[in-house]
MOPAC internal coordinates of N, CA, C and O (Angstrom, degrees):
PM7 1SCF
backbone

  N    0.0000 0     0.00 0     0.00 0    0    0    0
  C    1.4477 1     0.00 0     0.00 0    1    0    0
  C    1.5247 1   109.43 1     0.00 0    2    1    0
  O    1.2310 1   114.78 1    79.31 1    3    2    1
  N    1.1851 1   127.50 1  -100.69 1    3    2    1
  C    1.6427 1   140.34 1   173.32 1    5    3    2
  C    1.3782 1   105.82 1  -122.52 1    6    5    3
  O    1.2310 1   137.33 1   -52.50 1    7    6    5
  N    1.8027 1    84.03 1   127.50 1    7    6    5
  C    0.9270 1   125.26 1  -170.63 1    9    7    6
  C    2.1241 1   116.28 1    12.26 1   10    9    7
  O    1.2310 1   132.94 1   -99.23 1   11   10    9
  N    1.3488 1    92.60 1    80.77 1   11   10    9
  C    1.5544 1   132.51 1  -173.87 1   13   11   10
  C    1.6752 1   108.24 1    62.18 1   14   13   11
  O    1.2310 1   113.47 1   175.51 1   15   14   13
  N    1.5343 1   129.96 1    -4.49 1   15   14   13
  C    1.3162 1   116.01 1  -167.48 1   17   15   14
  C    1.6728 1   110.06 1   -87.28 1   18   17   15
  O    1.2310 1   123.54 1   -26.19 1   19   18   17
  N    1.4125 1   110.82 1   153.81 1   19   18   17
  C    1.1022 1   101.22 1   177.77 1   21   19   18
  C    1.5120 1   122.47 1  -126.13 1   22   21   19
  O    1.2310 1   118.36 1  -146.65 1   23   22   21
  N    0.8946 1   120.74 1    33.35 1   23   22   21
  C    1.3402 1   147.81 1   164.01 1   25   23   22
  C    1.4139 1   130.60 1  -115.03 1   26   25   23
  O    1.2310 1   103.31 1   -46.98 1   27   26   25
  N    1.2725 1   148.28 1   133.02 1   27   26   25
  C    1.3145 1   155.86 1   159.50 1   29   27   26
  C    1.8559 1   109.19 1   -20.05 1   30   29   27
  O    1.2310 1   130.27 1   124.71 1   31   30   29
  N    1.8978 1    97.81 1   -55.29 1   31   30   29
  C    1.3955 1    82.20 1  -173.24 1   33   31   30
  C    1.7259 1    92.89 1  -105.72 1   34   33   31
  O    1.2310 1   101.95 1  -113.70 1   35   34   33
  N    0.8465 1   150.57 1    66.30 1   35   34   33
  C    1.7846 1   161.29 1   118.82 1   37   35   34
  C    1.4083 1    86.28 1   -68.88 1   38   37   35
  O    1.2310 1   126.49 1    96.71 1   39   38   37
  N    1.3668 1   105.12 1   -83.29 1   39   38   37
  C    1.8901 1   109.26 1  -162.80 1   41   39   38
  C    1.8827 1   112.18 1   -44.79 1   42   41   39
  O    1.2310 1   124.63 1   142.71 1   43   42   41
  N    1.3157 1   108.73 1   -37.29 1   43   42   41
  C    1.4908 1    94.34 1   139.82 1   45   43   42
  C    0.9992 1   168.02 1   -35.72 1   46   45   43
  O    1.2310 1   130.89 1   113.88 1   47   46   45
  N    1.3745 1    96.59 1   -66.12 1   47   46   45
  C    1.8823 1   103.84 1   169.87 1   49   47   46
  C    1.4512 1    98.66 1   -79.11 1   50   49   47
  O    1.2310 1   112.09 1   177.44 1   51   50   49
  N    1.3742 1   132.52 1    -2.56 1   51   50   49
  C    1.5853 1   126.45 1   175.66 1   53   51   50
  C    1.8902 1   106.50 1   -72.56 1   54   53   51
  O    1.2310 1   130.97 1   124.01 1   55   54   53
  N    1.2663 1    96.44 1   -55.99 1   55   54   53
  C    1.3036 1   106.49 1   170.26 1   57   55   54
  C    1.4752 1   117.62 1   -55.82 1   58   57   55
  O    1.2310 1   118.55 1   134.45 1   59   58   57
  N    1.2465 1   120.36 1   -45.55 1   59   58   57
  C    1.2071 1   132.30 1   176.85 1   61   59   58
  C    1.7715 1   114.52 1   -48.34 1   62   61   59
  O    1.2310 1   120.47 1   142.29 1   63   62   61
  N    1.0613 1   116.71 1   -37.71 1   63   62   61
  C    1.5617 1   132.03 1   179.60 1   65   63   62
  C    1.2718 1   114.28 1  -121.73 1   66   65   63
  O    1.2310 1   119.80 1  -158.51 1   67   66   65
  N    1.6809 1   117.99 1    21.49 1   67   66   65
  C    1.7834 1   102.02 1   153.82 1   69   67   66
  C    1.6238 1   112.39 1   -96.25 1   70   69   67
  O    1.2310 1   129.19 1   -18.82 1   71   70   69
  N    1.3441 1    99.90 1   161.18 1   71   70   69
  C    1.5920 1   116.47 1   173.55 1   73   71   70
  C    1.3877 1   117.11 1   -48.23 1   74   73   71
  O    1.2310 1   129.40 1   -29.44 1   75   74   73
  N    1.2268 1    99.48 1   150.56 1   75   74   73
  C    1.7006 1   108.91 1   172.94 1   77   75   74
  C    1.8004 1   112.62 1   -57.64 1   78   77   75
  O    1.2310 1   125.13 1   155.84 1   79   78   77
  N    1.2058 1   107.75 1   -24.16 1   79   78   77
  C    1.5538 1   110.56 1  -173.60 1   81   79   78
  C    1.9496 1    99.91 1   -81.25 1   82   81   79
  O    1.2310 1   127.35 1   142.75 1   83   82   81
  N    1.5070 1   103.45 1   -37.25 1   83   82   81
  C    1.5249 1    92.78 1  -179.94 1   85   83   82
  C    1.5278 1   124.21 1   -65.25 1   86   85   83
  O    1.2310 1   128.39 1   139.83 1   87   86   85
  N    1.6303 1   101.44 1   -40.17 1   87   86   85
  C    1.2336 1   118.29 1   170.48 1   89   87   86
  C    1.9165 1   112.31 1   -53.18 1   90   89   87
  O    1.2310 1   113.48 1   120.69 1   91   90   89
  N    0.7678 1   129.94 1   -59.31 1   91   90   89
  C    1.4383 1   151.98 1  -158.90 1   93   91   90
  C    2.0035 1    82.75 1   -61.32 1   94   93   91
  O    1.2310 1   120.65 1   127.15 1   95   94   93
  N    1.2109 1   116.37 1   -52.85 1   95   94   93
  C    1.5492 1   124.28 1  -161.25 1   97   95   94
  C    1.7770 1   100.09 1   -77.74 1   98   97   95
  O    1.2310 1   115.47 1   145.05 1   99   98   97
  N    1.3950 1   126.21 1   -34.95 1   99   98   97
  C    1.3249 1   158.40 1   172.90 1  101   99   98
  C    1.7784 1   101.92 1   -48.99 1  102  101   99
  O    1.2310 1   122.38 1   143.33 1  103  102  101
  N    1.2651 1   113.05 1   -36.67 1  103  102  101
  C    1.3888 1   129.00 1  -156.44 1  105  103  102
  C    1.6673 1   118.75 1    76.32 1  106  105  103
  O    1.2310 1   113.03 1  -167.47 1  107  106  105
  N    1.2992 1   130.78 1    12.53 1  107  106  105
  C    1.5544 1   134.87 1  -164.92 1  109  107  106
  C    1.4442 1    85.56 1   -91.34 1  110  109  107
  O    1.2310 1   120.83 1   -44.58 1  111  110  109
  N    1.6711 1   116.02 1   135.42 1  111  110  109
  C    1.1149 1   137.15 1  -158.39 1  113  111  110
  C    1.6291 1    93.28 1  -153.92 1  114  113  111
  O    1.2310 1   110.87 1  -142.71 1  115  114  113
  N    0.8747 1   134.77 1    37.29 1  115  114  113
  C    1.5963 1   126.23 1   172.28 1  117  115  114
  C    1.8147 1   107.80 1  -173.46 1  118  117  115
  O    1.2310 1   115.15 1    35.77 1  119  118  117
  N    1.2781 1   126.80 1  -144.23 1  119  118  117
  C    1.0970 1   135.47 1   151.01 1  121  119  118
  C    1.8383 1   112.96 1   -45.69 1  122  121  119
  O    1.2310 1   121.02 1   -35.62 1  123  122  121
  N    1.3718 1   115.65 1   144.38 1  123  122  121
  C    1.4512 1   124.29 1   169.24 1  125  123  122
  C    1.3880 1   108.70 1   -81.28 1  126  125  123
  O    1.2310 1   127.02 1   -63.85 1  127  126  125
  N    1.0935 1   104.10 1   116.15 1  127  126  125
  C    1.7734 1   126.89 1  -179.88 1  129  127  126
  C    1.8582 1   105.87 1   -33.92 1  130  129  127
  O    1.2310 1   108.61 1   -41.73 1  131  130  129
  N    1.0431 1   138.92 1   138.27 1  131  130  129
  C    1.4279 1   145.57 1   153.17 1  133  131  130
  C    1.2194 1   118.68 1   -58.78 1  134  133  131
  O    1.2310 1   130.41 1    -8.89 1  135  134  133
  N    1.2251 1    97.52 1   171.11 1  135  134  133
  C    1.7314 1   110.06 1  -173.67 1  137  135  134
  C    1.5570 1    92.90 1   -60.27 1  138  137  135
  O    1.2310 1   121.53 1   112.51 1  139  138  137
  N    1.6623 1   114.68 1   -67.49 1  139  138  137
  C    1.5538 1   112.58 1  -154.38 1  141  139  138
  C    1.7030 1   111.98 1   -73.20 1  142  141  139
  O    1.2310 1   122.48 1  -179.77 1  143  142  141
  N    1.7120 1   112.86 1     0.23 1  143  142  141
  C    1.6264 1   112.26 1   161.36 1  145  143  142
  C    1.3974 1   111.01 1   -80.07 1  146  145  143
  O    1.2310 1   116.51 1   165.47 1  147  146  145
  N    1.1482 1   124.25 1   -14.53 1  147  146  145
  C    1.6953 1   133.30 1  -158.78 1  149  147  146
  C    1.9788 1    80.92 1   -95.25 1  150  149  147
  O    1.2310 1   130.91 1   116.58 1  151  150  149
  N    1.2190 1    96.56 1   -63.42 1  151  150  149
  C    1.8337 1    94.82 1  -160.06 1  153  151  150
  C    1.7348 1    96.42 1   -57.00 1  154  153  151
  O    1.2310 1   123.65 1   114.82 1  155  154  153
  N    1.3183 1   110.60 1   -65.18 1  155  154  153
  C    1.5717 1   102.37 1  -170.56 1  157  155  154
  C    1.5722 1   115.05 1   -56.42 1  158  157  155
  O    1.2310 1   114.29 1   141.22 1  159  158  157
  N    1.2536 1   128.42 1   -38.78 1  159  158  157
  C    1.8751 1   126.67 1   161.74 1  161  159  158
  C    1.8427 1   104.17 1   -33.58 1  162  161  159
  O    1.2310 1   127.22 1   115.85 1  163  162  161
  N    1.4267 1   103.71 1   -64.15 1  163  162  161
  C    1.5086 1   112.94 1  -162.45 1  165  163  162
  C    1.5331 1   111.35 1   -68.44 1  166  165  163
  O    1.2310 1   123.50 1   148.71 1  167  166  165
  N    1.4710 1   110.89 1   -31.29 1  167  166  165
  C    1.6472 1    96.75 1  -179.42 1  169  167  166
  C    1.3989 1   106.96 1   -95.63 1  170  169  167
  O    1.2310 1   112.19 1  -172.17 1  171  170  169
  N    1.2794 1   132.34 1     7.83 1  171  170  169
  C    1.4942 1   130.08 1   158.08 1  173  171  170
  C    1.8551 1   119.07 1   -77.01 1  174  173  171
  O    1.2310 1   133.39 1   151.85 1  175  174  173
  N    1.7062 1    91.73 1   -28.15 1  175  174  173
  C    1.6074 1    93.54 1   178.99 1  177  175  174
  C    1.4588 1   110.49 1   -47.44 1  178  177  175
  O    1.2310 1   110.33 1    -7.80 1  179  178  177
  N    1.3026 1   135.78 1   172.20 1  179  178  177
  C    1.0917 1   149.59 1   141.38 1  181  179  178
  C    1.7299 1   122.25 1   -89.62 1  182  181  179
  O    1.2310 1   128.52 1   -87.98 1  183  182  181
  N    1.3206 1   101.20 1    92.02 1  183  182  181
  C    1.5447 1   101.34 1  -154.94 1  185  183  182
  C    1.4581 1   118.64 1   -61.40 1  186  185  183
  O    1.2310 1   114.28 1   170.93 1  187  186  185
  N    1.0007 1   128.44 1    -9.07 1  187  186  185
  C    1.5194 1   139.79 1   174.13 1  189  187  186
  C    1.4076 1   113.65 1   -73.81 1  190  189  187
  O    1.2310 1   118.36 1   135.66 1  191  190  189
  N    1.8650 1   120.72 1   -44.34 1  191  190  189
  C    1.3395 1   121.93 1   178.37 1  193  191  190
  C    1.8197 1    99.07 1   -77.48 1  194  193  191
  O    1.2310 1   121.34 1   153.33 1  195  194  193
  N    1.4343 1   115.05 1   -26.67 1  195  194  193
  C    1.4157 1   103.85 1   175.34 1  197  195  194
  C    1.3608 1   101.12 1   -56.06 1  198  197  195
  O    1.2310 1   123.34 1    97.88 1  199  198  197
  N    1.7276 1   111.20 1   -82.12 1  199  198  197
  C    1.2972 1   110.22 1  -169.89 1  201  199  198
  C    1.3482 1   119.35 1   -15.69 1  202  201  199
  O    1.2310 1   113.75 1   101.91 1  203  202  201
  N    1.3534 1   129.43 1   -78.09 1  203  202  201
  C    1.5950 1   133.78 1   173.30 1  205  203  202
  C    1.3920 1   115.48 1   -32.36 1  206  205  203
  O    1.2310 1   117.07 1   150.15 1  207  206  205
  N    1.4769 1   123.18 1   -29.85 1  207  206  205
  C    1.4561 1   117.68 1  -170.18 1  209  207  206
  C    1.3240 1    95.48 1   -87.63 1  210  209  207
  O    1.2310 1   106.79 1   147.28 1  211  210  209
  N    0.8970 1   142.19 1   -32.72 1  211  210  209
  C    1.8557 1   157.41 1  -149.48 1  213  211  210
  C    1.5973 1    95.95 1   -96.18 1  214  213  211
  O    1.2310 1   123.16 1   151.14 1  215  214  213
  N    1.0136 1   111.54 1   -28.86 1  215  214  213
  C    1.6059 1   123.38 1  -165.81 1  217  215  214
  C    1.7723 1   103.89 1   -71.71 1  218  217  215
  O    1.2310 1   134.76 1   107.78 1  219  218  217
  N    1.9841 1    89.06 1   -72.22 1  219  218  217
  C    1.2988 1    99.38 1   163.22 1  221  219  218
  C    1.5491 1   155.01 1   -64.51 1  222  221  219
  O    1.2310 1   135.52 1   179.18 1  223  222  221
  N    1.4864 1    87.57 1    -0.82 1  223  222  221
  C    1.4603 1   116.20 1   164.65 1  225  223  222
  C    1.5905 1   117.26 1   -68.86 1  226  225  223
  O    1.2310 1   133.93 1   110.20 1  227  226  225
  N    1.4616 1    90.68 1   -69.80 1  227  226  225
  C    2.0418 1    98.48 1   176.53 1  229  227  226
  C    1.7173 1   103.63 1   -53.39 1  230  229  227
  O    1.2310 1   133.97 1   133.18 1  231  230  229
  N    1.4679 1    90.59 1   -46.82 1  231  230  229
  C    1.7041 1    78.34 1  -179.71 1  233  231  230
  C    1.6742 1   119.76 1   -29.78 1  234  233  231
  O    1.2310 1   125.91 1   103.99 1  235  234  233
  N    1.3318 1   106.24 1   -76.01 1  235  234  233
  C    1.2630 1   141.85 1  -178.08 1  237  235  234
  C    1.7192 1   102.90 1   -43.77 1  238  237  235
  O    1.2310 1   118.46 1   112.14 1  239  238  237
  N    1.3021 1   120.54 1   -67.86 1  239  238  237
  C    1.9708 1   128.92 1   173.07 1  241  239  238
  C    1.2646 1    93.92 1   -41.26 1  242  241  239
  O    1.2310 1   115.13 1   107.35 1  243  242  241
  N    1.4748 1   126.84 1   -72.65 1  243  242  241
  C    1.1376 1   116.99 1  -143.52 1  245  243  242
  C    1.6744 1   114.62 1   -83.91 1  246  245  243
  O    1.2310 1   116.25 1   166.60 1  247  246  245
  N    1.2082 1   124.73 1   -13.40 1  247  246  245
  C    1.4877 1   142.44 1  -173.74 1  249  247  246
  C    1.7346 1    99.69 1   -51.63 1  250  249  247
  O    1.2310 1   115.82 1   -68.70 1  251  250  249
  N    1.2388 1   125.54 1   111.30 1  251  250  249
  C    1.8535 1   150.79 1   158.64 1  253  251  250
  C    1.5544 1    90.58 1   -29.20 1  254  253  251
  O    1.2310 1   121.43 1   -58.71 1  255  254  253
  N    1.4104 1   114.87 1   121.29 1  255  254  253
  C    0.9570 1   134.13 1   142.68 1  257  255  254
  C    1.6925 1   112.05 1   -26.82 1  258  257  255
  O    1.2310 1   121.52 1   -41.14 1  259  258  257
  N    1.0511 1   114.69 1   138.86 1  259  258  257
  C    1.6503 1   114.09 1   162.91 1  261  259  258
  C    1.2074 1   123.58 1   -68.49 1  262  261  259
  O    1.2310 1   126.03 1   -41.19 1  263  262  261
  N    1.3719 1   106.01 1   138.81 1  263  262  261
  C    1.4388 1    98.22 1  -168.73 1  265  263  262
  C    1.9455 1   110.53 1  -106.26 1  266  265  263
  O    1.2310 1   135.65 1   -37.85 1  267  266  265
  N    1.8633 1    87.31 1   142.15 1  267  266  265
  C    1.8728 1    98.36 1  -160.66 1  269  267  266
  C    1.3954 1   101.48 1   -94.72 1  270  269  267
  O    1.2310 1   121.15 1   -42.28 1  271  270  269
  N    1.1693 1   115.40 1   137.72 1  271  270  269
  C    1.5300 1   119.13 1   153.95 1  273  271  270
  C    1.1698 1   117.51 1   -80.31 1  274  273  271
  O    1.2310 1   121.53 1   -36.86 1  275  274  273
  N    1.1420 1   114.67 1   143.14 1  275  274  273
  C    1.3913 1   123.40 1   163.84 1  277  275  274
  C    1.9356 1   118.85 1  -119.67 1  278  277  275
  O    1.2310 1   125.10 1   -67.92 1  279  278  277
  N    0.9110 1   107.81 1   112.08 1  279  278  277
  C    1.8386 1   117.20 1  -170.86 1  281  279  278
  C    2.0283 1    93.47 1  -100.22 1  282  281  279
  O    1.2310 1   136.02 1   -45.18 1  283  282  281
  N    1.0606 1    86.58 1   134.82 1  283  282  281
  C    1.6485 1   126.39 1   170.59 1  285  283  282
  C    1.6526 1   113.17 1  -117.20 1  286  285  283
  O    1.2310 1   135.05 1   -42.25 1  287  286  285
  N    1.5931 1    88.48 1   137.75 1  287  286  285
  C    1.4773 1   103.93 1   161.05 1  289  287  286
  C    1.3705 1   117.19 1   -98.03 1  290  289  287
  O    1.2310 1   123.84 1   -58.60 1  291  290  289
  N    1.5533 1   110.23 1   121.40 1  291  290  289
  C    1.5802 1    99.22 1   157.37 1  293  291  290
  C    1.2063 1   149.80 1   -70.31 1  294  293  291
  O    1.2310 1   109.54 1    -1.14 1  295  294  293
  N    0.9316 1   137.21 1   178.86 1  295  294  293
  C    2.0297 1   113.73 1   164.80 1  297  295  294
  C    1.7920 1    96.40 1  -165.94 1  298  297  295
  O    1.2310 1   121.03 1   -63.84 1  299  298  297
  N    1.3509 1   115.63 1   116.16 1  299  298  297
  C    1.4029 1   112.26 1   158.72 1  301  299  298
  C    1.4574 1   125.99 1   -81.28 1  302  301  299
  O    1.2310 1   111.29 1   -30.66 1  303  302  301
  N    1.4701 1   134.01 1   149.34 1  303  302  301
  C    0.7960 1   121.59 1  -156.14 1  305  303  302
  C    2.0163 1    96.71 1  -112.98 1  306  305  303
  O    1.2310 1   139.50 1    -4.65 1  307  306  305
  N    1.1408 1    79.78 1   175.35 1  307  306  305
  C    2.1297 1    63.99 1   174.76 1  309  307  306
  C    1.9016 1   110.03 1    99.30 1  310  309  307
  O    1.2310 1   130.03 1   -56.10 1  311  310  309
  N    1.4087 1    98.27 1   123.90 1  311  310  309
  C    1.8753 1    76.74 1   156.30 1  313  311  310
  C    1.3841 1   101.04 1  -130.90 1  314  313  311
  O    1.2310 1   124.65 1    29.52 1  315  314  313
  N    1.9446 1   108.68 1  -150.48 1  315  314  313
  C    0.8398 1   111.72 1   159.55 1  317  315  314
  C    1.2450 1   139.55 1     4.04 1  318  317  315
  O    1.2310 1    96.20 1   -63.47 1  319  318  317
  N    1.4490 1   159.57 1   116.53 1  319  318  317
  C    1.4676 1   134.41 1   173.69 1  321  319  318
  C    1.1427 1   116.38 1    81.72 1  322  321  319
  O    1.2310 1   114.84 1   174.61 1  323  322  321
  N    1.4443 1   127.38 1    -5.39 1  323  322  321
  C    1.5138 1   115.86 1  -173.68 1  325  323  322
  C    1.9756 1    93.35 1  -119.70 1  326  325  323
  O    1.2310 1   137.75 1   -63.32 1  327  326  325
  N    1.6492 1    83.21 1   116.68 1  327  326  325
  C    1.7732 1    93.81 1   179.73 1  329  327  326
  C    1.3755 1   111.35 1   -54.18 1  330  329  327
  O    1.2310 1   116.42 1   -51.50 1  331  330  329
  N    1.6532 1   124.41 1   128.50 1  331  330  329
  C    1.1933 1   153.93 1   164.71 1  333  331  330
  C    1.6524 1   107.72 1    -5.35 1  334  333  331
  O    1.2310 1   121.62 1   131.22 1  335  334  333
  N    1.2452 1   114.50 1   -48.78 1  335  334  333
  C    1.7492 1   128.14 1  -151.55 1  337  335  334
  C    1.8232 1    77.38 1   -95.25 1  338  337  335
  O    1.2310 1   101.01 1   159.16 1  339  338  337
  N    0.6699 1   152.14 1   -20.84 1  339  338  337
  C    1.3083 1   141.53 1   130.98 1  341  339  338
  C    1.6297 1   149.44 1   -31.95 1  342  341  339
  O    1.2310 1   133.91 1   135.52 1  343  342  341
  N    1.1791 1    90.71 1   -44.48 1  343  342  341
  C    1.6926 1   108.58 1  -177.55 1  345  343  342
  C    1.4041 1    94.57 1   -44.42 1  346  345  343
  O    1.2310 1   127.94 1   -44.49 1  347  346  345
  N    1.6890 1   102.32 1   135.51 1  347  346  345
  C    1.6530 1   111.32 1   152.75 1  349  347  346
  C    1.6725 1   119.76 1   -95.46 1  350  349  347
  O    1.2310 1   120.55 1   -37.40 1  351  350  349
  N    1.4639 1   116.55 1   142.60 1  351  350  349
  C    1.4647 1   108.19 1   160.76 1  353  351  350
  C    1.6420 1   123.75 1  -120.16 1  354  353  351
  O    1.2310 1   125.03 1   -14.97 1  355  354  353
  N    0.8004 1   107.94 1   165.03 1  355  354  353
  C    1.4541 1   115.68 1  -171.74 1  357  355  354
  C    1.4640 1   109.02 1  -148.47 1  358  357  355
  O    1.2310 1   127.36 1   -22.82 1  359  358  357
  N    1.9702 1   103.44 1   157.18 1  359  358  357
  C    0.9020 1   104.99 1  -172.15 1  361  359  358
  C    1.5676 1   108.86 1  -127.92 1  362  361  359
  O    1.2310 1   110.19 1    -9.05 1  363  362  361
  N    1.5234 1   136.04 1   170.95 1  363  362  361
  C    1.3797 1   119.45 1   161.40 1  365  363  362
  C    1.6776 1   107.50 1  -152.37 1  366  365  363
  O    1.2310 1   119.21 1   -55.30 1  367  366  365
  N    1.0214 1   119.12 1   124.70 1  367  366  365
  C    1.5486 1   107.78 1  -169.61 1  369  367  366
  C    1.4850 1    99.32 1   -95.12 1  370  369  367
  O    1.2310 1   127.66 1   -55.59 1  371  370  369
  N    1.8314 1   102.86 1   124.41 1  371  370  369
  C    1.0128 1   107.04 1  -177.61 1  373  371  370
  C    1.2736 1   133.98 1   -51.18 1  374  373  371
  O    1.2310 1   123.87 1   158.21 1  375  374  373
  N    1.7658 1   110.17 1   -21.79 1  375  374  373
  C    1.7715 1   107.39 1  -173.91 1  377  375  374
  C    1.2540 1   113.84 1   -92.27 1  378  377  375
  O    1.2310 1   106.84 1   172.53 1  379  378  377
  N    1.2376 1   142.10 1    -7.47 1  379  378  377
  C    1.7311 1   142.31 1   178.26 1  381  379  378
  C    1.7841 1    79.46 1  -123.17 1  382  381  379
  O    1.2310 1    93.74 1   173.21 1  383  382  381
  N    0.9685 1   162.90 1    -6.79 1  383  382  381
  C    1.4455 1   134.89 1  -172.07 1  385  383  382
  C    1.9552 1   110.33 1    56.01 1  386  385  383
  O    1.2310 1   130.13 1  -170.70 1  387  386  385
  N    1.0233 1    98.06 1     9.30 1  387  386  385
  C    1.6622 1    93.74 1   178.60 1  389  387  386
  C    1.6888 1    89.85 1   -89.29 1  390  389  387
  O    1.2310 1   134.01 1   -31.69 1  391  390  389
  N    1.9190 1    90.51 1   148.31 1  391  390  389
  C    1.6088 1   102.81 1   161.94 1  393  391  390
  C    1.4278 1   113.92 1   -62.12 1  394  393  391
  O    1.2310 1   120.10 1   180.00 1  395  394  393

């Protein structure tokens, strides 16, 4: 059920003993709901439109960032005449212009 309990009052005392930061992220803005607000909320849901919403949720949280390229210019330094163990290189990334 939430977050592993499987009972009305598990999901209670779960709630009952998380942090102010979980709560706050949770949306709970007052007192922590009771066992018999948890049971009567949950058996009114329609567990099928939950499921799907819950579904598309993790979908959505858990989905990898996109991944950015970043392209560089090279530049050797050195010409003609200037021995190898010498050469300078450099770099400049094209999207901030920083080396």
């Amino acid at each position: 059920m939430v977050a592993g309990a499987r009972s009305f009052t598990a999901i209670a005392e779960w709630a009952a003993d998380a942090d102010e930061q979980t709560l706050r992220v949770l949306g709970v803005t007052g007192a922590v709901p009771s066992e018999s607000t948890f049971r009567r909320t949950l058996q009114r849901l329609d567990a099928d439109a939950f499921d799907d919403l819950t579904g598309t949720w993790v979908q959505q949280a858990t989905r990898p960032e996109p991944i950015t390229t970043t392209r560089l210019a090279v530049s050797r330094g050195g010409g003609s005449g200037v021995p190898l163990k010498v050469r300078l290189a450099s770099t400049l990334n094209c999207g901030t212009g920083s080396p």
